[in-house]
C-alpha positions as CSV (number, residue, x, y, z in Angstrom):
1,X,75.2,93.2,88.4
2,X,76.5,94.3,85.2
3,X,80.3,95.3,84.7
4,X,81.4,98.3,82.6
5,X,84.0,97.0,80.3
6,X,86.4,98.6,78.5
7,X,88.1,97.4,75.5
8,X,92.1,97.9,75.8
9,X,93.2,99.1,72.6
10,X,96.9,99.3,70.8
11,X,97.5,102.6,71.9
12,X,96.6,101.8,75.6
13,X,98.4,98.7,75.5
14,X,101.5,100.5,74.1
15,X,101.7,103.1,76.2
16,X,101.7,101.0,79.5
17,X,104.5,98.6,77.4
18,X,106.8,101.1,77.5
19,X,106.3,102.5,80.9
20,X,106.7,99.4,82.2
21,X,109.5,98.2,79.8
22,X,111.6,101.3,81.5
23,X,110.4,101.6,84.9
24,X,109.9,99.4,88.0
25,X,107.2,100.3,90.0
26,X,107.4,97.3,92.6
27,X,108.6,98.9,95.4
28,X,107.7,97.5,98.4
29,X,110.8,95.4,99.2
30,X,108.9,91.9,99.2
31,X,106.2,90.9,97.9
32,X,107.1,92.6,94.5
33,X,105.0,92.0,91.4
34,X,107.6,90.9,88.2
35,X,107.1,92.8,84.9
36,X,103.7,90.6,83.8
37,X,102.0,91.4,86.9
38,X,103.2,95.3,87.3
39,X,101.6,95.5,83.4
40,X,98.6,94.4,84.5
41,X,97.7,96.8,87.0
42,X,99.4,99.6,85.5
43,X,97.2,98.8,82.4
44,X,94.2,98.7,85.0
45,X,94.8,101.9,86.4
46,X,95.5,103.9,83.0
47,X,92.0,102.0,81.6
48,X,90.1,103.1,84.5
49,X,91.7,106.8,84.4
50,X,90.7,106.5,80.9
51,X,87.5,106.0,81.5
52,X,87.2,108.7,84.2
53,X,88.9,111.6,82.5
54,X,89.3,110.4,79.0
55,X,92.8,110.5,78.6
56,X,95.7,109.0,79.9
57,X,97.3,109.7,83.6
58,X,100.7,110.9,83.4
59,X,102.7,108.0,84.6
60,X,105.2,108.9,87.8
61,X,107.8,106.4,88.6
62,X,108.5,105.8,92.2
63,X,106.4,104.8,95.0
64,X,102.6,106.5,95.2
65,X,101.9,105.5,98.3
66,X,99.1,103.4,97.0
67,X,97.6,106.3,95.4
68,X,96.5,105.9,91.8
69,X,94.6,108.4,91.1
70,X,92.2,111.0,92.8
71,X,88.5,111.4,92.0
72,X,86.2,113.5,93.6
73,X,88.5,114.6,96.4
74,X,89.0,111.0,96.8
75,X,92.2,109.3,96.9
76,X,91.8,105.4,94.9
77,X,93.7,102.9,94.8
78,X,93.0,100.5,91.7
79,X,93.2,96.7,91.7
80,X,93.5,94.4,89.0
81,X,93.4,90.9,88.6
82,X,94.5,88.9,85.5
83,X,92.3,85.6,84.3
84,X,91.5,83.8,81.6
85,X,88.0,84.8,81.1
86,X,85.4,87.7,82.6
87,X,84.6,88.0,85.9
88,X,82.0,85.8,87.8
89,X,80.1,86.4,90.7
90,X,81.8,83.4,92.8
91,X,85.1,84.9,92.2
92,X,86.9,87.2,94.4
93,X,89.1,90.0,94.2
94,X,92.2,90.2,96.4
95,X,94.1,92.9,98.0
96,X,97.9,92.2,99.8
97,X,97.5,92.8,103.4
98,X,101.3,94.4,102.8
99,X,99.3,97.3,101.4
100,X,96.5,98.0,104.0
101,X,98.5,101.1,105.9
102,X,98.3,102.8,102.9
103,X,96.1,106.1,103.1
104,X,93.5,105.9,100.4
105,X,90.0,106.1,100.5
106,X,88.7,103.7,98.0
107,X,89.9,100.7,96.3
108,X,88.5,100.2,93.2
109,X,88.6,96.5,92.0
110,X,89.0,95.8,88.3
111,X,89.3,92.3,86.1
112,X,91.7,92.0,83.3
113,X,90.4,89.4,80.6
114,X,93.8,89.3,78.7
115,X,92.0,86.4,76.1
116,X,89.4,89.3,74.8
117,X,91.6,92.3,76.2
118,X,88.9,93.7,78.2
119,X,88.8,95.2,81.6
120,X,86.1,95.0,83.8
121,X,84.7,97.2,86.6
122,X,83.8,95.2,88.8
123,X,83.5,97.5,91.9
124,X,84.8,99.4,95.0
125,X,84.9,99.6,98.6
126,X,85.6,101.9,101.3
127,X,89.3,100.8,102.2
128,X,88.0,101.6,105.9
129,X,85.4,98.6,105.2
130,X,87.8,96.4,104.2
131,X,88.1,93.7,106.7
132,X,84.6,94.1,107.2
133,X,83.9,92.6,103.4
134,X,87.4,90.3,103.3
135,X,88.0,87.3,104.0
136,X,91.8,87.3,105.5
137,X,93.7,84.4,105.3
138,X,97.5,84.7,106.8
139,X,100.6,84.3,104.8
140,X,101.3,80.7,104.3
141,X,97.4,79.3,103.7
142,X,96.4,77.3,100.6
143,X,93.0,78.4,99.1
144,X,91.7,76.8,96.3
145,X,90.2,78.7,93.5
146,X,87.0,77.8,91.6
147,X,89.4,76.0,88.8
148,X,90.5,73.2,92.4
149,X,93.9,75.0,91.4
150,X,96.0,75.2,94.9
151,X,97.8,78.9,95.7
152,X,99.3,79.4,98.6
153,X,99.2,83.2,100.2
154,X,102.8,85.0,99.8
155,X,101.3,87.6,102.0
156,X,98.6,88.3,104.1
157,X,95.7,87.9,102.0
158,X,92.0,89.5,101.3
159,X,89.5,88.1,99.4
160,X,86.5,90.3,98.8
161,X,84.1,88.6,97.4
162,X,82.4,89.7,94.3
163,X,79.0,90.2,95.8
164,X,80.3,92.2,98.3
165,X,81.7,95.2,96.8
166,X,79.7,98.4,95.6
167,X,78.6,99.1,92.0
168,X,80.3,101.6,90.3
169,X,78.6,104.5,88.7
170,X,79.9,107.7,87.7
């Protein structure tokens, strides 16, 4: 399947420096993501508002409750993943299992290629669906990623893979 990309521009970029710069939305208590990683899915979910609505959300600060945004009557929770290059259909997308009590509908799984500052859309699930599509793996395994790199889960993990999540379409 083709991805929608979207091209992250210096206004975009900018605007999620600064929210980020003076807020900490890592609020979970463990499992926190440092500034790098709360950039990158803050810059996920303003993109993919973007795109939606064609303008930026109004950043809160504090917790959401996993709630990024609402489409359709439907509450979303976007997810994005940083790499080196754009996505490929033998990669996976991975959720925290810290976050699966949260009440959303969808999650919406995006791919951040910060060499050519592009984010992908590369699809969603029903959050009810999830461990139907995810391969969980319990706080404490090694997986090895495509690249033989080791990572060991810090939490509860879920990989979805690629071919298993729903094209997006508007």
């Amino acid at each position: 399947m083709k991805l929608k990309r979207i091209n992250i521009d210096a206004t975009m970029k900018n605007y999620v420096i600064d929210f980020v710069k003076n807020n900490n939305v890592a609020n979970r208590g463990q499992f926190d993501g440092d500034k790098n990683k709360q950039y990158i899915g803050i810059l996920g979910q303003v993109a993919f508002y973007n795109y939606l609505f064609n303008e930026f959300p109004k950043l809160k600060t504090g917790f959401d409750n996993g709630i990024d945004l609402t489409y359709k009557n439907f509450s979303i929770d976007v997810k994005t993943m940083g790499r080196k290059g754009f996505m490929k259909e033998s990669y996976v997308n991975n959720f925290v299992g810290l976050q699966k009590n949260y009440k959303v509908d969808i999650l919406v799984f995006l791919n951040f290629n910060y060499f050519e500052n592009v984010i992908e859309i590369c699809g969603w699930i029903w959050k009810n669906d999830l461990e139907k599509v995810a391969n969980i793996y319990p706080k404490g395994a090694i997986r090895i990623r495509d690249d033989k790199k080791e990572i060991t889960c810090q939490a509860e993990l879920y990989e979805i893979p690629q071919s298993r999540l729903n094209e997006f379409r508007l």
